[in-house]
C-alpha positions in Angstrom: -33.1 -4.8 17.4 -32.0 -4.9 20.8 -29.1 -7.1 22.1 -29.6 -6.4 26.0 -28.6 -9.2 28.3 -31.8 -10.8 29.4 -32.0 -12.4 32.7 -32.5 -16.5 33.3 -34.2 -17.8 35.8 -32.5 -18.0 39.1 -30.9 -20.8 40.4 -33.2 -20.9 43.4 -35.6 -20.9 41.2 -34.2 -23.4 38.9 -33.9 -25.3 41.3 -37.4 -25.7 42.3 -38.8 -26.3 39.1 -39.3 -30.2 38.7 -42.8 -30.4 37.4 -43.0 -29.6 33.2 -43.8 -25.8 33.0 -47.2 -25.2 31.5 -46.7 -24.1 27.7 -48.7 -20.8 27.9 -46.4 -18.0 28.0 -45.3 -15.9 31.3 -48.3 -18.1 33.4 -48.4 -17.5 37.2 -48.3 -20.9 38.7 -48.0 -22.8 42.1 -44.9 -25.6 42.5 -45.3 -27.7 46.0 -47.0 -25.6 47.8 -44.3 -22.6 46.6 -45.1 -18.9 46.6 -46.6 -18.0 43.3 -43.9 -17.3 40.4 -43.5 -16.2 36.8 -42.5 -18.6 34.0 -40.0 -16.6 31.4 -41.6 -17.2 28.1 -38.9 -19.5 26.8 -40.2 -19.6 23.0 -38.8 -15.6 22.9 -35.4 -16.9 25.5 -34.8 -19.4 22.4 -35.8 -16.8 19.8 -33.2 -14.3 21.4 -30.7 -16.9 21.4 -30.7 -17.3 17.7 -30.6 -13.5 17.5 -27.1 -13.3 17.8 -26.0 -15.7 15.5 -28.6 -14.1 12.8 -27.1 -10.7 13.6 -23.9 -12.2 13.0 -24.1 -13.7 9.6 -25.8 -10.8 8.5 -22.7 -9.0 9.4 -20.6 -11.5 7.7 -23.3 -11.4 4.6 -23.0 -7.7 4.4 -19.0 -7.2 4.9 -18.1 -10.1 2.4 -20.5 -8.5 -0.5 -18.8 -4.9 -0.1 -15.1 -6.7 -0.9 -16.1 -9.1 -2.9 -18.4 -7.7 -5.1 -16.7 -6.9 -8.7 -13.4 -7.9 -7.3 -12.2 -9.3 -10.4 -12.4 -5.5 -11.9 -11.9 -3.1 -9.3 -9.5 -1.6 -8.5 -8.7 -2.5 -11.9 -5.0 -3.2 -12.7 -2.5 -4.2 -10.5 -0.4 -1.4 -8.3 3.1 -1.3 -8.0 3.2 -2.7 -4.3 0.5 -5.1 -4.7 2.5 -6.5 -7.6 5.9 -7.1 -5.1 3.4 -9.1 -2.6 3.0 -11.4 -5.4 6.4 -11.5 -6.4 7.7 -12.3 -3.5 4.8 -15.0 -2.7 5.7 -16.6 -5.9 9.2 -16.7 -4.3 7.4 -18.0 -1.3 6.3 -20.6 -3.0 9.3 -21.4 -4.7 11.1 -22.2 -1.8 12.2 -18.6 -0.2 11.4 -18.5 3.5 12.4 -15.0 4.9 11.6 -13.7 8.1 11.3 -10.1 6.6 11.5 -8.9 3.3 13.8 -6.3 2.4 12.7 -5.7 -1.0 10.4 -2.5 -1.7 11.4 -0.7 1.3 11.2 -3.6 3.4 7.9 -5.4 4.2 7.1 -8.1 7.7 6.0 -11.6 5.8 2.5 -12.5 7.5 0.3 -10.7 4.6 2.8 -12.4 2.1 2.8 -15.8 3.3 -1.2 -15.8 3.4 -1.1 -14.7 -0.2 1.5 -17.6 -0.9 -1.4 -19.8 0.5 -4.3 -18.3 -1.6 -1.7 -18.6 -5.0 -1.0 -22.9 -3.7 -5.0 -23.1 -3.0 -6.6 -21.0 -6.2 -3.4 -20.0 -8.4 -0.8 -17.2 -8.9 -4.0 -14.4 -10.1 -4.5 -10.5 -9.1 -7.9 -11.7 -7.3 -5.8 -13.8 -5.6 -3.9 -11.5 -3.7 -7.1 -9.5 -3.0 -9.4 -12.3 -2.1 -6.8 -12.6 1.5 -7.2 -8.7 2.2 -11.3 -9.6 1.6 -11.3 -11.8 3.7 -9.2 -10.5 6.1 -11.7 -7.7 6.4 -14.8 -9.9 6.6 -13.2 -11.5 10.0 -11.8 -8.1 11.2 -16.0 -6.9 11.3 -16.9 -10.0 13.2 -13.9 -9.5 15.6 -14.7 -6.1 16.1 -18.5 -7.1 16.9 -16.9 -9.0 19.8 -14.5 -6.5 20.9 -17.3 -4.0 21.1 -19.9 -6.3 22.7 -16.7 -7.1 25.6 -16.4 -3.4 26.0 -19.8 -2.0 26.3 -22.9 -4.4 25.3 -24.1 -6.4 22.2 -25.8 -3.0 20.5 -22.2 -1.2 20.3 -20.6 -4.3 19.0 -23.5 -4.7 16.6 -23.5 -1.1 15.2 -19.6 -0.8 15.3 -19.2 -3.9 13.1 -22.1 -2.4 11.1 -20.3 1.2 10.8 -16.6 -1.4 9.6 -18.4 -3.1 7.5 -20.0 -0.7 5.2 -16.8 1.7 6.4 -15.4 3.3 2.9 -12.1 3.8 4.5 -12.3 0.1 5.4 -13.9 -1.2 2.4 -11.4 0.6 0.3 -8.9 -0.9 2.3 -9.8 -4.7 2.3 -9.9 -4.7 -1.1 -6.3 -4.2 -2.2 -3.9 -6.5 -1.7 -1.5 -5.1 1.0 -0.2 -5.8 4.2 -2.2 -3.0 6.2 -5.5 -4.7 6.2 -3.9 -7.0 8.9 -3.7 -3.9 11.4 -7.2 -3.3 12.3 -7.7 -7.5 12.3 -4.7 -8.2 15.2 -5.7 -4.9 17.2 -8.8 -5.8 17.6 -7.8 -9.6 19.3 -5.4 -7.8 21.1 -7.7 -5.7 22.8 -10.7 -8.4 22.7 -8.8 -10.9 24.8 -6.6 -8.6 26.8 -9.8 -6.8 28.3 -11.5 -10.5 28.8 -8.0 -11.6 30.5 -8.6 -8.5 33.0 -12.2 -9.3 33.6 -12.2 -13.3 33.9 -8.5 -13.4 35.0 -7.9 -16.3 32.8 -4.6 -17.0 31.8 -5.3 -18.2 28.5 -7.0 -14.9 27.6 -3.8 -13.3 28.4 -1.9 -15.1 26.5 -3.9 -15.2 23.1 -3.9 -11.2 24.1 0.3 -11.8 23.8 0.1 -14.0 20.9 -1.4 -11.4 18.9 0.1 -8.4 19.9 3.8 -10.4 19.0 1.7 -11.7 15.3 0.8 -7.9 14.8 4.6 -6.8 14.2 4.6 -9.0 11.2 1.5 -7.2 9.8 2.5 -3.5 9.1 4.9 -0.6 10.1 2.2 1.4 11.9 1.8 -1.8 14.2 5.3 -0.8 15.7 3.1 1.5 18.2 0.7 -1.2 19.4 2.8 -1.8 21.9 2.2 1.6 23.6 -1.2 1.3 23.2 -0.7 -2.0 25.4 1.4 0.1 27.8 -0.8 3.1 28.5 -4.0 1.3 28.7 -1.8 -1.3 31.3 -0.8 1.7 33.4 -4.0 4.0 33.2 -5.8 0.2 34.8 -3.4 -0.3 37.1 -3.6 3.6 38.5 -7.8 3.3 38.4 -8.0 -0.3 39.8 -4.7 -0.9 42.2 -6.8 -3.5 44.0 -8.0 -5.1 40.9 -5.1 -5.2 39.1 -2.7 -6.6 41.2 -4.1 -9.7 41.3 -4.0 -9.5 36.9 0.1 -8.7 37.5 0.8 -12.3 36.4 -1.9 -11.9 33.8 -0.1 -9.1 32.6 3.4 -10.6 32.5 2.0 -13.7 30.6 0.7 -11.1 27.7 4.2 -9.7 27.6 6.3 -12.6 27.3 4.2 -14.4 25.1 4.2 -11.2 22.5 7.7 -11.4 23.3 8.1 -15.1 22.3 6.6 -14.2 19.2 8.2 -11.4 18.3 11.3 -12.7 19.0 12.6 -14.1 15.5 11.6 -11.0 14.2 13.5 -9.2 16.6 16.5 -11.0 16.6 16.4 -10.0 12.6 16.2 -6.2 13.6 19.1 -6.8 15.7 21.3 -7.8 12.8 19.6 -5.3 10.9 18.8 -2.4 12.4 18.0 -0.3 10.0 14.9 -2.1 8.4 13.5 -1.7 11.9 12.8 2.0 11.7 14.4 2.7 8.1 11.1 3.5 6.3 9.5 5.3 9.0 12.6 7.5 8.7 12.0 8.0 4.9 8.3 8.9 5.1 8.7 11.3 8.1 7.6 14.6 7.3 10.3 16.3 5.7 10.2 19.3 7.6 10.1 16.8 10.4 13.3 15.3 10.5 16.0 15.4 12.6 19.4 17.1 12.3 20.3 18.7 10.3 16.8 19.6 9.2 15.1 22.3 11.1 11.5 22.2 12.3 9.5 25.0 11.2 7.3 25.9 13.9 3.5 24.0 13.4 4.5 21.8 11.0 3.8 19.1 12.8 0.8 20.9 14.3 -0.5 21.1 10.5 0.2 17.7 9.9 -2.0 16.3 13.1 -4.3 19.1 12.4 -5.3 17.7 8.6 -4.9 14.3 10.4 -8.2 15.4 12.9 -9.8 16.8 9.7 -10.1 14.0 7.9 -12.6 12.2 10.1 -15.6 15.0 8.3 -13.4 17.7 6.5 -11.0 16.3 3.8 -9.5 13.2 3.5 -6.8 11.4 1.8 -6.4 12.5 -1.5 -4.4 9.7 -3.0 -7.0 7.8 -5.1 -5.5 4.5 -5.3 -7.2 4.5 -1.4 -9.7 6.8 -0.8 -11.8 8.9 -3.7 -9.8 12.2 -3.7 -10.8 14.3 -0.9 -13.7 12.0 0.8 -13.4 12.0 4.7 -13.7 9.3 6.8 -17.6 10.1 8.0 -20.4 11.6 5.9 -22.0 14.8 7.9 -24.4 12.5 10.1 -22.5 9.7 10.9 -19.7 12.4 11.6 -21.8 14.0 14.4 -22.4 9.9 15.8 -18.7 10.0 15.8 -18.2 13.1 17.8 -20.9 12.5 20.1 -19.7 9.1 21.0 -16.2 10.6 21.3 -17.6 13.0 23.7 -19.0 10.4 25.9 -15.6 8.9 25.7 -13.9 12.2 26.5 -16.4 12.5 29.4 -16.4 9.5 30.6 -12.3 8.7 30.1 -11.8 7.1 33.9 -13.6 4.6 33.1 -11.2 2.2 31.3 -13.2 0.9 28.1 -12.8 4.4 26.8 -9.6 5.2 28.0 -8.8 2.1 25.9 -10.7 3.7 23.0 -9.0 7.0 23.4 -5.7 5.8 24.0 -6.1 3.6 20.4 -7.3 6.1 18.6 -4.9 8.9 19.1 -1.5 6.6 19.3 -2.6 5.0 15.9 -3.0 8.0 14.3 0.4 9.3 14.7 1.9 7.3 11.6 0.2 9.5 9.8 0.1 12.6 11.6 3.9 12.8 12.0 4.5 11.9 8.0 4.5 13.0 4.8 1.1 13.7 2.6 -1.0 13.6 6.3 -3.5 12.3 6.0 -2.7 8.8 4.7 -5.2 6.2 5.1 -3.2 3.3 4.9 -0.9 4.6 7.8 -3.7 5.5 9.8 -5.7 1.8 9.7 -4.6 0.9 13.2 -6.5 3.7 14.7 -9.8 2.8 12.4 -11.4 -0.1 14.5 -11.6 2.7 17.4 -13.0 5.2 14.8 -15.6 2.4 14.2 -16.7 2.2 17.6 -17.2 5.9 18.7 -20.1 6.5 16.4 -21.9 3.0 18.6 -21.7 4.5 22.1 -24.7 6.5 22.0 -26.4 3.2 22.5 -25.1 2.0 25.6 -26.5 -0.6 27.6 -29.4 0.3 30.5 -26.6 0.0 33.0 -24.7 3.2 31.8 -27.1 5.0 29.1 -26.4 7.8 27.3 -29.7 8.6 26.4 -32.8 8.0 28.4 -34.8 4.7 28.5 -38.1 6.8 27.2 -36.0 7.9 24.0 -33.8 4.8 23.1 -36.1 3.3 20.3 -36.1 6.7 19.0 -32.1 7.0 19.1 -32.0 3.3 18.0 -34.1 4.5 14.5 -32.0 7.4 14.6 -28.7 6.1 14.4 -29.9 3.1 12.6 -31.4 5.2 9.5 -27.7 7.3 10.1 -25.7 4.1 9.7 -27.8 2.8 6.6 -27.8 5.8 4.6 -23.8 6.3 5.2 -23.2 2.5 3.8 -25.1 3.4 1.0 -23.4 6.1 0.3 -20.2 4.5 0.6 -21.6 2.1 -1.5 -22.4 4.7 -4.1 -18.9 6.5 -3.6 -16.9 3.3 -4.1 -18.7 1.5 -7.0 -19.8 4.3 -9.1 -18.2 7.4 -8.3 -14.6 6.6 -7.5 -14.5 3.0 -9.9 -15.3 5.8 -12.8 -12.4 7.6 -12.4 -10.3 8.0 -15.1 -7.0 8.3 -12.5 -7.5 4.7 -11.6 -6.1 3.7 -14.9 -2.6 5.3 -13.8 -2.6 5.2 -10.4 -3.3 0.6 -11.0 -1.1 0.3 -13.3 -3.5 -1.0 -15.5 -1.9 -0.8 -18.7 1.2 -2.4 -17.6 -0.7 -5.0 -16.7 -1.9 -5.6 -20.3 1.5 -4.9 -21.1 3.0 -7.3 -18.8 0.2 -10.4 -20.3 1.8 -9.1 -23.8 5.5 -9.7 -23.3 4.1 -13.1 -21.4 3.1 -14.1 -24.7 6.0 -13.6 -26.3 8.3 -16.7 -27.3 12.1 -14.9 -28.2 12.3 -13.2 -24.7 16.0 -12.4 -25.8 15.0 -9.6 -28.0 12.3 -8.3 -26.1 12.5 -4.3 -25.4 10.9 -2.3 -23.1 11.2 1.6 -23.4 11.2 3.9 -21.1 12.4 1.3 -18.2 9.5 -0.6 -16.9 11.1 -4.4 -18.3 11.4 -5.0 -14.2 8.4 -3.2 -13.1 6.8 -5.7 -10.7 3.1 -5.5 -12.6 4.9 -6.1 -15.8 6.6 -9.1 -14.3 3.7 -10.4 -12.2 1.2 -9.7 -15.4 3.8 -11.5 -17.9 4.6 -14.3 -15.4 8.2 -13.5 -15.7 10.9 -14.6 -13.2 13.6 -12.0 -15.3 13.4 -8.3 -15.9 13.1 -7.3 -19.3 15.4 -5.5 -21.5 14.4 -1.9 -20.7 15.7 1.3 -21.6 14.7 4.6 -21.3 14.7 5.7 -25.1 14.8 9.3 -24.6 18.5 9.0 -23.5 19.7 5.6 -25.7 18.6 3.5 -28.5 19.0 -0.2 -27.9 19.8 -2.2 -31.9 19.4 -6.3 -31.5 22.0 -8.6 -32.9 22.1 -8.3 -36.7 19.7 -10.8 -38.7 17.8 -11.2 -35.1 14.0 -10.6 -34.3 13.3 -8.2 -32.1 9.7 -6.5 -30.5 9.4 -3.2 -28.5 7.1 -2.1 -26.4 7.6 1.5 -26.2 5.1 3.8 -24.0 4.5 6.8 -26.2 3.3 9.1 -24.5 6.7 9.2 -22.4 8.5 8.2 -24.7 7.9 10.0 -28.4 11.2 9.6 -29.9 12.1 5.6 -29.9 10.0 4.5 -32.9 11.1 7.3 -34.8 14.5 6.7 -33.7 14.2 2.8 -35.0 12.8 3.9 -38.1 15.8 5.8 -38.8 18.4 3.2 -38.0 16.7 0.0 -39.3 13.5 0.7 -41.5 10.0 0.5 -41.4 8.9 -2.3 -38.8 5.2 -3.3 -38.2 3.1 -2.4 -35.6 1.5 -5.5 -34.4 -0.3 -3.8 -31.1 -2.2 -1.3 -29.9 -2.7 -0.7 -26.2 -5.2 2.0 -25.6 -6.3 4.1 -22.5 -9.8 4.2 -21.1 -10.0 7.2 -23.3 -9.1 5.2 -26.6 -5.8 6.9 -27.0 -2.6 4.5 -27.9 -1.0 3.9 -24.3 1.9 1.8 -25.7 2.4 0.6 -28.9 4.0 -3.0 -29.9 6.9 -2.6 -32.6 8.4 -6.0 -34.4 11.4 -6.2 -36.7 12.1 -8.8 -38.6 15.7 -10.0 -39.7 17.5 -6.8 -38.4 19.7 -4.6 -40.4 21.3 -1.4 -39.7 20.6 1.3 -42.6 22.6 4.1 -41.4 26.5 3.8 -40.2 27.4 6.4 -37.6 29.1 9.9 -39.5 32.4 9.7 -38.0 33.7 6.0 -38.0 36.0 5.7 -34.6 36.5 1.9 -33.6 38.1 1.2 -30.0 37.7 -2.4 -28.3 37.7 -2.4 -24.8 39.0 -5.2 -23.2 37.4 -7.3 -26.0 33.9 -6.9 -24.3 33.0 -3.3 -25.7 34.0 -1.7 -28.9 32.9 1.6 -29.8 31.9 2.1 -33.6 32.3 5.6 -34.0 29.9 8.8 -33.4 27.7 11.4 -34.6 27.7 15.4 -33.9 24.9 17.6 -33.5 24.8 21.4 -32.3 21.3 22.0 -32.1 19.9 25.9 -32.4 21.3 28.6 -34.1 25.4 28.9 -33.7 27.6 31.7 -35.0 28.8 30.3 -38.0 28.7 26.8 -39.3 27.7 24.5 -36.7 30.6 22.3 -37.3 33.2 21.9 -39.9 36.0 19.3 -41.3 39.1 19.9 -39.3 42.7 18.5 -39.9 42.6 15.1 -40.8 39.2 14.6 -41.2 38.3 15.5 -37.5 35.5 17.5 -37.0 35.7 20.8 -35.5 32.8 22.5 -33.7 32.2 26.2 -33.4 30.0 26.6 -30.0 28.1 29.7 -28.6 28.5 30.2 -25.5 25.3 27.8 -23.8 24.9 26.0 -26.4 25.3 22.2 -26.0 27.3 19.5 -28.2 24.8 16.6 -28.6 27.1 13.5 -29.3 25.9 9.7 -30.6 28.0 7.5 -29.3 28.3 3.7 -31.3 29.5 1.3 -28.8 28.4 -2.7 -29.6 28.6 -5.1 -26.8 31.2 -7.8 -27.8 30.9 -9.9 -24.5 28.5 -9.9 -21.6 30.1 -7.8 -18.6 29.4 -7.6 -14.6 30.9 -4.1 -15.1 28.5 -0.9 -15.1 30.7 1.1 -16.7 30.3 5.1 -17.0 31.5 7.0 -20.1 32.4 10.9 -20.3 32.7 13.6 -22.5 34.5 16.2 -22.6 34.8 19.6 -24.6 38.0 20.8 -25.1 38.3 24.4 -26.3 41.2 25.9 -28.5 41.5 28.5 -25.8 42.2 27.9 -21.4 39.0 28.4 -19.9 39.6 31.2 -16.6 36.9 29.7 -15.1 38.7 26.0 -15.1 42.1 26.8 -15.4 42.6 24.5 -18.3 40.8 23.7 -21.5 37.9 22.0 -20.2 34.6 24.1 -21.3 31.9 21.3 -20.9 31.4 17.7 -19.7 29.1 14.9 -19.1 29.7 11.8 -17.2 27.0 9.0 -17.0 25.8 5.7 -17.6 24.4 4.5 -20.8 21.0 5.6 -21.1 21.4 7.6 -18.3 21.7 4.6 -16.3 18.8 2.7 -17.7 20.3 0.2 -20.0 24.2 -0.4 -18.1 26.9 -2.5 -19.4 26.0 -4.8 -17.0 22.9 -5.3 -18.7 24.0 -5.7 -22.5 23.8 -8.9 -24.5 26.7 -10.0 -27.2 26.0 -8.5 -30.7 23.7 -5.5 -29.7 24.6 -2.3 -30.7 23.5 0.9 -28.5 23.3 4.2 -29.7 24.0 6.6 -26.3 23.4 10.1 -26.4 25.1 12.8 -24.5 25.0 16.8 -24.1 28.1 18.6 -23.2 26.9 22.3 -22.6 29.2 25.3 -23.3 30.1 27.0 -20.3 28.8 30.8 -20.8 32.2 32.4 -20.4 33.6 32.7 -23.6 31.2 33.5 -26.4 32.6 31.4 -29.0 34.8 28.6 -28.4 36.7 26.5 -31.1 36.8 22.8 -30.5 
């Protein structure tokens, strides 16, 4: 189809036409005595006006079915991030009103606070948070249809918002519920009504230019280089078209004050807080990248910009909770459309539009190209409504072709038939390819998800357990609807007992953690397993554990009571020297103290028995130390092994324990190898 401005009569003309045109299409006729003129056939002027509107929904038709299709079930699960958006929207909702959340890195509130919405109009569900990325990338299309039809002509715009639309990279994008998807959305309006401010010189062009361009540092990090986008384009306009542009000066200002209006509550924030301005582009940075005292090996960052430039038809983000491992942006064919058209640009870069193009492109990709695991799609989103456009410009307008008239229905099949086959294909990737990947079980979080609706379920929330530490995982706690972590520990290090006579679940994940259950056995007796949560593979992912009316079987082997401050006693210990030691691994010593025999490298496993009298704000550490009967020469003194931590290695702290539990805390004080057997 062709979208090619078609000209109306003239006014002249227009003006001479009082009689009723004849009906019969592009009729020569006589009016007063006038020279001899041609009707238009007005049945195809009204047909053409309904074009664009057709085109349009189809658009709209196409883009919504790609991120809404199966959006209840893929992705599947809830990721970690996705899960703090709705969190915090929750909190949104429950009367938190931040201008930036410093949570998770820190995150800017627009995405959040449109989730909020979508939780107060359809409830707090995973869809829900999706549904806003969805349809934030249905409107981004129809945007960009605009922005490319401003730019060049209505068959760009049509075949850029065809290539975002069926866009994996895009696609991918719109349907998970984070804060990038806003990116691509408020660049495009920034550029849309900044270039119709500088052709119309309408001041409120300019100003909805500056009202996005502030709104777009509330979207995403990446958007912090939008500005110099703004800039460059600005200058490179001003240096082509001095004439032009100084006449669009107070245009210009408008755009920056008003994005400076905007962004000023968020600004005044980064004032008093500097370092959630810049703090996580500091902690992605590549490593090698960062500034003293890290050194720079030479081409590192050449490497990273050069697998940044790759990934538009060599290799792609391999992270597969946004792209399927490996996949570049661009299939071979609608690769070549992309280098073609950024050729023209290349060729053609005077001329503003593609200076614009250029310009967007390459700034926006530097979030990626400058960090770690380059390339990253998500970083790189600002750049992809530019990437969208390059593969159009083959099909320019009759004013400035690319390709000659006698050849454009052949280039319009061409690129046409290039454009469908790559949506199917993405259509294939996504949906059947990537969605049956067994990875995506991991990498969404899916079985904490299930986990999370578990515990939910669950009425004595007191004497719930979660091992290793996920009880404040933000799936768990979306999933299970809680407002309060968990008890969680990590049950390699410590074993967490409930009061005595209480009822108490776990939820341990056993395939990183193999030794709780066995562990509970031990100290309490046979429970019931009362669930089963399996992997897409059938195997048992976590496993639900109840205990009823709780009793400890097994005292601790050496009975050592001390109360601390009346909010901690300890109960006493057990020893273990595991591997072979020379002689007995440990023996009585005076008065019923044990005394240890130790190789040199061998470690002193020790049980510590402590039961929470009181709650505490304290996080207390404990140590241990082995004393040897002889002065270690490597210490000076007697000391020959330590080891200083926080229960559970930090997972479970005193801060954290509830009156009447009892915690069973392991700890390994190695031998130093200097002395080959040391007596303790």
């Amino acid at each position: 189809m062709d979208f090619s401005a078609h000209s109306a009569l003239s006014a002249s003309c227009s003006a001479k036409l009082t009689a009723k045109l004849p009906a019969t299409p592009n009729r020569e006729t006589t009016i007063k005595g006038e020279p001899r003129i041609r009707v238009p056939n007005l049945a195809g002027l009204a047909t053409r006006r309904w074009l664009e509107p057709l085109a349009i929904s189809a658009l709209v038709a196409l883009a919504a079915f790609l991120r809404l299709y199966r959006l209840d079930a893929l992705p599947p699960g809830l990721h970690y991030d996705e899960a703090y958006n709705g969190l915090d929207a929750l909190a949104v909702l429950g009367g938190a009103r931040p201008i930036f959340f410093e949570g998770n890195f820190g995150r800017e509130p627009l995405f959040i606070y449109l989730v909020a919405l979508a939780f107060r109009l359809l409830g707090a569900e995973t869809w829900s948070i999706r549904l806003v990325s969805a349809l934030v990338g249905v409107f981004t299309v129809v945007v960009l249809y605009f922005l490319g039809r401003e730019l060049f002509s209505r068959p760009v715009g049509f075949l850029a918002a065809f290539a975002l639309a069926t866009s994996y990279w895009h696609v991918s994008v719109s349907r998970l519920g984070l804060r990038t998807v806003l990116l691509p959305l408020l660049a495009s309006l920034v550029f849309l009504f900044l270039w119709r401010g500088l052709n119309n010189s309408t001041g409120r062009d300019f100003v909805l230019s500056g009202l996005f361009l502030g709104a777009s540092q509330y979207t995403y990090l990446a958007a912090r280089l939008l500005p110099l986008v703004v800039l460059l384009f600005l200058s490179f306009y001003a240096l082509t078209r001095a004439q032009e542009f100084k006449r669009l000066v107070a245009g210009a200002l408008l755009c920056a004050l008003t994005s400076l209006a905007v962004f000023a509550p968020l600004g005044a924030y980064f004032l008093q807080h500097p370092t959630m301005f810049a703090g996580r582009a500091g902690q992605v940075l590549a490593q090698e990248a960062k500034p003293a005292p890290y050194e720079t090996p030479p081409g590192t960052w050449g490497q990273n910009l050069a697998r940044t430039a790759g990934m538009f038809s060599f290799r792609g983000d391999e992270n597969p909770r946004q792209n399927l491992p490996g996949r570049p942006v661009f299939d071979p064919a609608s690769a070549t459309l992309f280098y073609l058209g950024l050729a023209v640009a290349l060729f053609r870069f005077r001329q503003p539009e593609y200076f614009l193009l250029l310009a967007w492109l390459a700034v926006m990709l530097l979030p990626t190209g400058l960090s770690e695991f380059a390339p990253h799609y998500l970083r790189a989103t600002g750049a992809l409504p530019a990437a969208a456009i390059f593969p159009a410009l083959l099909l320019l307008d009759r004013e400035r072709p690319v390709i000659p008239t006698a050849w454009r229905k052949t280039a319009w099949g061409l690129v046409t038939l290039v454009l469908v086959g790559s949506g199917c294909l993405a259509f294939r990737d996504y949906f059947s390819v990537w969605a049956k990947g067994s990875y995506l079980f991991h990498s969404f979080d899916a079985g904490l998800v299930e986990v999370g609706r578990y515990l939910g379920t669950q009425r004595d929330s007191r004497h719930l357990y979660v091992s290793p530490a996920y009880g404040a995982h933000p799936t768990v706690l979306f999933a299970s609807r809680s407002r309060q972590a968990y008890a969680s520990f990590d049950g390699r290090q410590v074993t967490v007992l409930p009061p005595a006579s209480a009822r108490a679940t776990y939820v341990v994940f056993v395939g990183q953690d193999p030794d709780t259950l066995p562990r509970l056995r031990d100290a309490l007796g046979e429970g019931q397993i009362v669930n089963d949560f399996l992997d897409p593979q059938g195997q048992v992912y976590a496993r639900a554990y109840a205990l009823e009316q709780v009793q400890v079987r097994r005292p601790p082997t050496f009975i050592a009571p001390a109360n601390l401050g009346n909010q901690i006693e300890l109960v006493g210990f057990d020893l273990r020297v595991p591997g072979p030691a020379k002689g007995p691994a440990w023996a009585d010593g005076p008065g019923g103290r044990p005394r240890i025999f130790l190789s040199a490298g061998q470690a002193l496993e020790l049980l510590l028995y402590w039961r929470s009298l009181a709650a505490t704000d304290n996080a207390y550490t404990a140590f241990v130390h082995l004393l040897g009967s002889l002065v270690n020469p490597a210490s000076g003194n007697a000391l020959w092994g330590q080891q200083d931590k926080q229960p559970g290695g930090g997972s479970y702290p005193t801060a954290a324990w509830k009156p009447g539990e009892l915690i069973l805390d392991r700890f390994a004080a190695p031998c130093r190898p200097a002395l080959p057997l040391v007596n303790t």
